[in-house]
N, CA, C and O atoms as a GROMACS GRO file, in nm:
protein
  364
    1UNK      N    1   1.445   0.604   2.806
    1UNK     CA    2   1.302   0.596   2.818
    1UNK      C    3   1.246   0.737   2.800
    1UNK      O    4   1.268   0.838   2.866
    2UNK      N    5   1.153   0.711   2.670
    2UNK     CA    6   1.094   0.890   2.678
    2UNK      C    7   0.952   0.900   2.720
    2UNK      O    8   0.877   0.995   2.698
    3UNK      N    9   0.931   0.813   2.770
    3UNK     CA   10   0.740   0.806   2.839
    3UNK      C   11   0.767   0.745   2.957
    3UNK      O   12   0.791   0.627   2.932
    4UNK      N   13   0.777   0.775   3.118
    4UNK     CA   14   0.738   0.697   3.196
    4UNK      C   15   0.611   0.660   3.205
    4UNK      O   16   0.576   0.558   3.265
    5UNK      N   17   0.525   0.745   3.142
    5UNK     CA   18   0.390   0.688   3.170
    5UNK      C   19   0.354   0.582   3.086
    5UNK      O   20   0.263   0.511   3.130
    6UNK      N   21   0.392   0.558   2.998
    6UNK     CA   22   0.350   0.457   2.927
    6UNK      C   23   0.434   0.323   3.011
    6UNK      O   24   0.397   0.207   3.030
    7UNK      N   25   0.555   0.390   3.048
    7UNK     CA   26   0.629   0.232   3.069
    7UNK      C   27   0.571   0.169   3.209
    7UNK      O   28   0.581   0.049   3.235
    8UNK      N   29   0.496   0.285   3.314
    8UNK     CA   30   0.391   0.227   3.422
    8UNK      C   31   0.262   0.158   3.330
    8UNK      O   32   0.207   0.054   3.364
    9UNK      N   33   0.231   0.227   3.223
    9UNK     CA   34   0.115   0.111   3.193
    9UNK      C   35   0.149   0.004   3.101
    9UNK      O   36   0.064  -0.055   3.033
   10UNK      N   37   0.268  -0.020   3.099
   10UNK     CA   38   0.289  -0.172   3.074
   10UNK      C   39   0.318  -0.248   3.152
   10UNK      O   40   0.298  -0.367   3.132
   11UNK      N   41   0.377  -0.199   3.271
   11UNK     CA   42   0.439  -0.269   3.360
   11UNK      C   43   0.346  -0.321   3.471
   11UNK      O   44   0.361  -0.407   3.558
   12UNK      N   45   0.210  -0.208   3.427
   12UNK     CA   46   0.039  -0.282   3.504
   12UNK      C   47   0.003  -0.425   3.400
   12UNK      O   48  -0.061  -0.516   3.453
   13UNK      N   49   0.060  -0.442   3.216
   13UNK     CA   50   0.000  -0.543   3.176
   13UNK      C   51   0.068  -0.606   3.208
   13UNK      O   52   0.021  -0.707   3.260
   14UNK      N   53   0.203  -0.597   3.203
   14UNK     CA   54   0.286  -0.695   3.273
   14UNK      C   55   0.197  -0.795   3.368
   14UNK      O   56   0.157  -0.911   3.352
   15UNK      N   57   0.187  -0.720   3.451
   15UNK     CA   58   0.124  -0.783   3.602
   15UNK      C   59  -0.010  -0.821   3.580
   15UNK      O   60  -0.066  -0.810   3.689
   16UNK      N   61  -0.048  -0.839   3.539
   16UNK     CA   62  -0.166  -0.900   3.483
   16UNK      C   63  -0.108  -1.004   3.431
   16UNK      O   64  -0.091  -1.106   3.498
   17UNK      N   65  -0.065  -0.994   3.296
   17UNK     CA   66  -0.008  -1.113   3.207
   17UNK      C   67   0.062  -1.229   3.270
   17UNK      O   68   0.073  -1.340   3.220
   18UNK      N   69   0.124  -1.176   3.429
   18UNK     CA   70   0.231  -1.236   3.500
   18UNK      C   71   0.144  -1.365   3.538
   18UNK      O   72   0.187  -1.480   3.538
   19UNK      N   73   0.023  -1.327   3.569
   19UNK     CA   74  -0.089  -1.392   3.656
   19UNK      C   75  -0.156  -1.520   3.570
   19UNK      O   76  -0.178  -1.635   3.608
   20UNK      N   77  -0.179  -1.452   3.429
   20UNK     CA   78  -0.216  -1.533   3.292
   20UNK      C   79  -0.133  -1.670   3.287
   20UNK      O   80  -0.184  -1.782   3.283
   21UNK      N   81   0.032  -1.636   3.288
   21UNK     CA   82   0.141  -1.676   3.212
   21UNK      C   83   0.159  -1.852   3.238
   21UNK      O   84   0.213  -1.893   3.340
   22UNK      N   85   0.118  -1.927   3.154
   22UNK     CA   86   0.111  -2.117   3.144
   22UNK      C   87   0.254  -2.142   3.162
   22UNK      O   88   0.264  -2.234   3.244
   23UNK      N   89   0.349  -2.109   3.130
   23UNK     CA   90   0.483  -2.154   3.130
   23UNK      C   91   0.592  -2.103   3.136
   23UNK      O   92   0.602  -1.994   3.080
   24UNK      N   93   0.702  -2.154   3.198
   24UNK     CA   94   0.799  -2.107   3.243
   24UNK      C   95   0.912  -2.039   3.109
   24UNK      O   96   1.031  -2.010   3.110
   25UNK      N   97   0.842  -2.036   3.041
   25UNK     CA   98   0.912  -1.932   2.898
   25UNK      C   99   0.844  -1.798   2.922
   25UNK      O  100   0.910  -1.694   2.933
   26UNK      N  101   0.717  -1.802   2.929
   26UNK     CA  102   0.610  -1.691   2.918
   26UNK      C  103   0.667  -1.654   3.097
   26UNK      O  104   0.722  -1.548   3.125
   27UNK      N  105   0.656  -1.698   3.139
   27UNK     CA  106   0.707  -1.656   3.287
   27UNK      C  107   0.835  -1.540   3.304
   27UNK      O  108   0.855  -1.429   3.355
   28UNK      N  109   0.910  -1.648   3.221
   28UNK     CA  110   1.101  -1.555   3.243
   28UNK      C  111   1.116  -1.454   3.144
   28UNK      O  112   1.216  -1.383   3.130
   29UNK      N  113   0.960  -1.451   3.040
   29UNK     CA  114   1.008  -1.354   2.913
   29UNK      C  115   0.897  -1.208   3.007
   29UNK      O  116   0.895  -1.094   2.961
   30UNK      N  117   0.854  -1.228   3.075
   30UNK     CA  118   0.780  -1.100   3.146
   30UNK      C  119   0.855  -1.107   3.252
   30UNK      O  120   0.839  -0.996   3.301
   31UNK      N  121   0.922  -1.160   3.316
   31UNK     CA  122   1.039  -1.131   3.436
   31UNK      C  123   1.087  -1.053   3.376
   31UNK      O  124   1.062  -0.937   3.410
   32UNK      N  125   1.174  -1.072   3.267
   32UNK     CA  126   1.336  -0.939   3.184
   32UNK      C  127   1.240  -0.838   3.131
   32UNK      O  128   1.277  -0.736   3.073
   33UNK      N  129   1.131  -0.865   3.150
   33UNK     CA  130   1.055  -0.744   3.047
   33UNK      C  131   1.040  -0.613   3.195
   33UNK      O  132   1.070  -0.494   3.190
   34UNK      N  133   0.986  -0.689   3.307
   34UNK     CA  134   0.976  -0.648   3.420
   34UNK      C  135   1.135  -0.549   3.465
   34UNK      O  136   1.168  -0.444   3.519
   35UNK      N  137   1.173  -0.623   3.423
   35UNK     CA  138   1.295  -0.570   3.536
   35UNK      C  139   1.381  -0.449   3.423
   35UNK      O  140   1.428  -0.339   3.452
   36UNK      N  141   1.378  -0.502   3.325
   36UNK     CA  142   1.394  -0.372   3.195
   36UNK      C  143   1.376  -0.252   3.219
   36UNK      O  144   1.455  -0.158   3.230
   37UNK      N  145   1.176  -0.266   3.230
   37UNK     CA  146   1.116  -0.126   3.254
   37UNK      C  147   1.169  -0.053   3.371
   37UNK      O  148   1.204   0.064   3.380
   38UNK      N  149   1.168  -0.185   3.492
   38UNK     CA  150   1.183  -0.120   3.631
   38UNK      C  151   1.328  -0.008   3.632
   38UNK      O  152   1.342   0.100   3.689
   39UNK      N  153   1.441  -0.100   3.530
   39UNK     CA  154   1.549  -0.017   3.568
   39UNK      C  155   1.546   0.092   3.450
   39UNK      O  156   1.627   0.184   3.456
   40UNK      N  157   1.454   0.085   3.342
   40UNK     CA  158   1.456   0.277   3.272
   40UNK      C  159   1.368   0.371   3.378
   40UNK      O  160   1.383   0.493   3.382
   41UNK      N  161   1.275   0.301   3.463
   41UNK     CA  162   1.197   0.386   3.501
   41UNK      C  163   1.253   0.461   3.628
   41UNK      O  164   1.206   0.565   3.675
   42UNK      N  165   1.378   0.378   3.686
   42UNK     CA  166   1.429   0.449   3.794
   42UNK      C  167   1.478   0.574   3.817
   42UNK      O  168   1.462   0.644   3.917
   43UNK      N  169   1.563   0.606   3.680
   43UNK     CA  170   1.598   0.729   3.695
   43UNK      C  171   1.510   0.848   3.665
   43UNK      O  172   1.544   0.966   3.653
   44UNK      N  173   1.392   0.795   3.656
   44UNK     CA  174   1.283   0.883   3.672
   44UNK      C  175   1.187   0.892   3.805
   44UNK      O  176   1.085   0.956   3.780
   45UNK      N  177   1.190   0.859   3.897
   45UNK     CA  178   1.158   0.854   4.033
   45UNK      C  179   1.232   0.824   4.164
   45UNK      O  180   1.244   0.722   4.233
   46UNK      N  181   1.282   0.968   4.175
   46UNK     CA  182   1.343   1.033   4.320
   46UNK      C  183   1.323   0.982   4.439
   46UNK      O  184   1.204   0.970   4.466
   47UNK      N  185   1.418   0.937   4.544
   47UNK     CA  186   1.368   0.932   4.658
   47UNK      C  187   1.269   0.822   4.699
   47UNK      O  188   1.288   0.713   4.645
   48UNK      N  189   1.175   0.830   4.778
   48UNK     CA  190   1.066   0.754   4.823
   48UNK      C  191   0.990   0.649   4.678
   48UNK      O  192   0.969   0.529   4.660
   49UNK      N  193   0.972   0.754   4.614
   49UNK     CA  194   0.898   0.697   4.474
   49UNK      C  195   0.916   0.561   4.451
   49UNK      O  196   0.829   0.476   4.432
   50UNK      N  197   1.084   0.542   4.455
   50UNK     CA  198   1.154   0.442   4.384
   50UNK      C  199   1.123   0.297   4.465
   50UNK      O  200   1.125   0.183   4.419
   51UNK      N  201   1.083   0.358   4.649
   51UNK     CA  202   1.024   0.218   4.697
   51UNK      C  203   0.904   0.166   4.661
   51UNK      O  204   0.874   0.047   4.677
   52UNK      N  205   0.838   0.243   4.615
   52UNK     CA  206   0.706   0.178   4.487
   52UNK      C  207   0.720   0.128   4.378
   52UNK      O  208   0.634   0.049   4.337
   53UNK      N  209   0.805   0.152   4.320
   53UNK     CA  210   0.813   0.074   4.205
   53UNK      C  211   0.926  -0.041   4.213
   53UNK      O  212   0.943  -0.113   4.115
   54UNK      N  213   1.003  -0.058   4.333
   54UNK     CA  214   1.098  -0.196   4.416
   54UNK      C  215   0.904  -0.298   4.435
   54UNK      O  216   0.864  -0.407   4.393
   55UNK      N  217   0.838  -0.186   4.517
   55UNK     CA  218   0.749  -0.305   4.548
   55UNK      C  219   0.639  -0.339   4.485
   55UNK      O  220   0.546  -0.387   4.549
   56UNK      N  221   0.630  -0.321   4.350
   56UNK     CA  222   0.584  -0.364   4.230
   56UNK      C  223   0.687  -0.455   4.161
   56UNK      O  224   0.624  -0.538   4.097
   57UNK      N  225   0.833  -0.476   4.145
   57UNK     CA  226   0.868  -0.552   4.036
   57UNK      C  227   0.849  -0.662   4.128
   57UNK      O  228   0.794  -0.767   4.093
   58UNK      N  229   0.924  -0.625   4.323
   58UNK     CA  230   0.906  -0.777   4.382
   58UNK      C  231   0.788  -0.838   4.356
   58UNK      O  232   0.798  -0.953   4.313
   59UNK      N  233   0.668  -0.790   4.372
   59UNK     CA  234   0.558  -0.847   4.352
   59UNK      C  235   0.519  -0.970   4.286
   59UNK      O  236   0.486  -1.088   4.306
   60UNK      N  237   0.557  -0.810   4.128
   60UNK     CA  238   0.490  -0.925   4.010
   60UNK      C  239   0.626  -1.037   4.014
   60UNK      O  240   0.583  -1.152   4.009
   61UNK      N  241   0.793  -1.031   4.022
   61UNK     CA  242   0.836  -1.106   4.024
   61UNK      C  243   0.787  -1.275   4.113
   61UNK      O  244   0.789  -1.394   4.081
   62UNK      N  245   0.747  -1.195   4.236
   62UNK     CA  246   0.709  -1.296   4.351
   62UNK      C  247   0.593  -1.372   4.278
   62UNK      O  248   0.603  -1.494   4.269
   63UNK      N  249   0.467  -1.301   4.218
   63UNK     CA  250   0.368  -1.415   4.126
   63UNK      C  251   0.423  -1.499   4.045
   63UNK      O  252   0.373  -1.610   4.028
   64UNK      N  253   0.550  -1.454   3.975
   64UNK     CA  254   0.584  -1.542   3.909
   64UNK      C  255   0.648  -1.606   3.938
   64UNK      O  256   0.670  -1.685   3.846
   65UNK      N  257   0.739  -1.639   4.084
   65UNK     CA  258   0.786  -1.763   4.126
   65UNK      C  259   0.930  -1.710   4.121
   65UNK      O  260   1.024  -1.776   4.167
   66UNK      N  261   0.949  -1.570   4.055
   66UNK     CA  262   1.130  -1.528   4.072
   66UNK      C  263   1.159  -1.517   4.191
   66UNK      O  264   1.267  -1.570   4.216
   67UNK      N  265   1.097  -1.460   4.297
   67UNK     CA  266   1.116  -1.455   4.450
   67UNK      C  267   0.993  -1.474   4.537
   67UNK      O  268   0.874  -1.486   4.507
   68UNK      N  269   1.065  -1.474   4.672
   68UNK     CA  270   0.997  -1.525   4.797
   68UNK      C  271   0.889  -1.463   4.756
   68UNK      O  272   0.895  -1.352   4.703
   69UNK      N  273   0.732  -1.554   4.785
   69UNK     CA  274   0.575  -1.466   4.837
   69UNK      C  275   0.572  -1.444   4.917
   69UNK      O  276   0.498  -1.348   4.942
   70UNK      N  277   0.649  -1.511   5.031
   70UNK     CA  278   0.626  -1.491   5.182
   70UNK      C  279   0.488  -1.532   5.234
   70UNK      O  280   0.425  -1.462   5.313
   71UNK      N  281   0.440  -1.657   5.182
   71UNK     CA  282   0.296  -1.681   5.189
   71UNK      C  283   0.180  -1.612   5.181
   71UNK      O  284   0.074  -1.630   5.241
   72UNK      N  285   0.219  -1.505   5.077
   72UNK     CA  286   0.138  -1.460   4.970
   72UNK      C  287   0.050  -1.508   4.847
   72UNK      O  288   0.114  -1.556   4.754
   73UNK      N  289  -0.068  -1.504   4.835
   73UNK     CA  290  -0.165  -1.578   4.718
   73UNK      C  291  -0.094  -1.471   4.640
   73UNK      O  292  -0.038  -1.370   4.683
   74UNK      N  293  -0.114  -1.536   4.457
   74UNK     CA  294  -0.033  -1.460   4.345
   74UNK      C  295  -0.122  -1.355   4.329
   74UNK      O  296  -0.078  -1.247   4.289
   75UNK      N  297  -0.300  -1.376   4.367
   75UNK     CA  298  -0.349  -1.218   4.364
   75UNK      C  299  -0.346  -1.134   4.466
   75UNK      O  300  -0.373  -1.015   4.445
   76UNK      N  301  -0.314  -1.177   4.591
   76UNK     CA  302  -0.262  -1.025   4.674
   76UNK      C  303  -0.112  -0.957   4.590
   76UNK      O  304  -0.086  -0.837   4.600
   77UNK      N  305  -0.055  -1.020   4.537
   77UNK     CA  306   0.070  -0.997   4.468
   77UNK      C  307   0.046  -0.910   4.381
   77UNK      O  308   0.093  -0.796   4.377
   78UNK      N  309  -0.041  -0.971   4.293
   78UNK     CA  310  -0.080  -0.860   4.178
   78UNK      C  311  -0.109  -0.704   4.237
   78UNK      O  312  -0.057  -0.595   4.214
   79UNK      N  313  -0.232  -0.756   4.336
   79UNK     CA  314  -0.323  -0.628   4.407
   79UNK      C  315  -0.195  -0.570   4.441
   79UNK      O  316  -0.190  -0.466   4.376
   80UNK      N  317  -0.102  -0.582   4.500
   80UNK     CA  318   0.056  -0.519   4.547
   80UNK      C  319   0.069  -0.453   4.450
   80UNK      O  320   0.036  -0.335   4.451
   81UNK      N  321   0.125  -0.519   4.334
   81UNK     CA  322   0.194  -0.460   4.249
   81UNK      C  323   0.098  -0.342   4.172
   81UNK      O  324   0.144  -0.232   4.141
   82UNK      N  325  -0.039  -0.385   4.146
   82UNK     CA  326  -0.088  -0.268   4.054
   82UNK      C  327  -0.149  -0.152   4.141
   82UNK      O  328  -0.206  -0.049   4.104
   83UNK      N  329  -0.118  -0.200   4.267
   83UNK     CA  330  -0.147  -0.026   4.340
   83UNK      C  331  -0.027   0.050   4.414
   83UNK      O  332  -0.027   0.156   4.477
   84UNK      N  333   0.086  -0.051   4.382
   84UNK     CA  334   0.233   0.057   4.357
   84UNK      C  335   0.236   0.136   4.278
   84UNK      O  336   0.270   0.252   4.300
   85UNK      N  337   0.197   0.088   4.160
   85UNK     CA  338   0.194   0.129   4.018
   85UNK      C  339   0.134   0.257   3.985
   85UNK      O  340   0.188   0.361   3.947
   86UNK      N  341  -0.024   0.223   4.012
   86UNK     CA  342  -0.122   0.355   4.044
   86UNK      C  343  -0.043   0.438   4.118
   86UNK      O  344  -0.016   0.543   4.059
   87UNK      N  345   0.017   0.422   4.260
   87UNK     CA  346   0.050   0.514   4.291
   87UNK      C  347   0.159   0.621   4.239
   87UNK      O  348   0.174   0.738   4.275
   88UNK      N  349   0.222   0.556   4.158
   88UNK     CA  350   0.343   0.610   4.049
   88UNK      C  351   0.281   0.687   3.956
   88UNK      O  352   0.307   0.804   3.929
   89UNK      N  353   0.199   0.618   3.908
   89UNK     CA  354   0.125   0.710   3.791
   89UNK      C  355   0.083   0.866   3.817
   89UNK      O  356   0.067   0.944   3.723
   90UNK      N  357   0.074   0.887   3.894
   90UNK     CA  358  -0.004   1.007   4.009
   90UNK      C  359   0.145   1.081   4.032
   90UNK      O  360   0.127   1.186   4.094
   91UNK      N  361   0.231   1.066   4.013
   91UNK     CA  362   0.370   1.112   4.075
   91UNK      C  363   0.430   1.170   3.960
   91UNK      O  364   0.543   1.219   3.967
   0.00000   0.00000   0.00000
């Protein structure tokens, strides 16, 4: 990965798109897209960082039904995930 910044602002359309997504194709093809970015972007954020961007993929994963919401609505999920995100961007 030679831009983390770009790969945080996909991984914000991601999460958006996650929210969009009609079917369980469009669902599992932004899950691997999700979890892709998440694991180039790791070795670019040290330490603490890296629990922000864990609680952005659970998120958007969790909107999309890959894991527990924990009786979470899919837009507190989002709101989760895209102000992990923000906060990465800044880092």
């Amino acid at each position: 990965m030679n831009d983390p910044q770009l790969a945080l602002n996909k991984l914000s359309e991601l999460g958006e798109a996650a929210l969009q997504a009609s079917n369980e194709a469009e669902k599992a093809a932004i899950f691997a897209a999700v979890h892709i970015l998440c694991t180039g972007l790791e070795e670019h954020l040290p330490g603490y960082k890296s629990e922000n961007l864990e609680r952005a993929r659970w998120s958007i994963c969790a909107l999309l039904g890959y894991d527990t919401d924990n009786g979470h609505s899919q837009d507190q999920h989002l709101s989760w995930a895209l102000a992990s995100i923000e906060s990465l961007k800044g880092a």
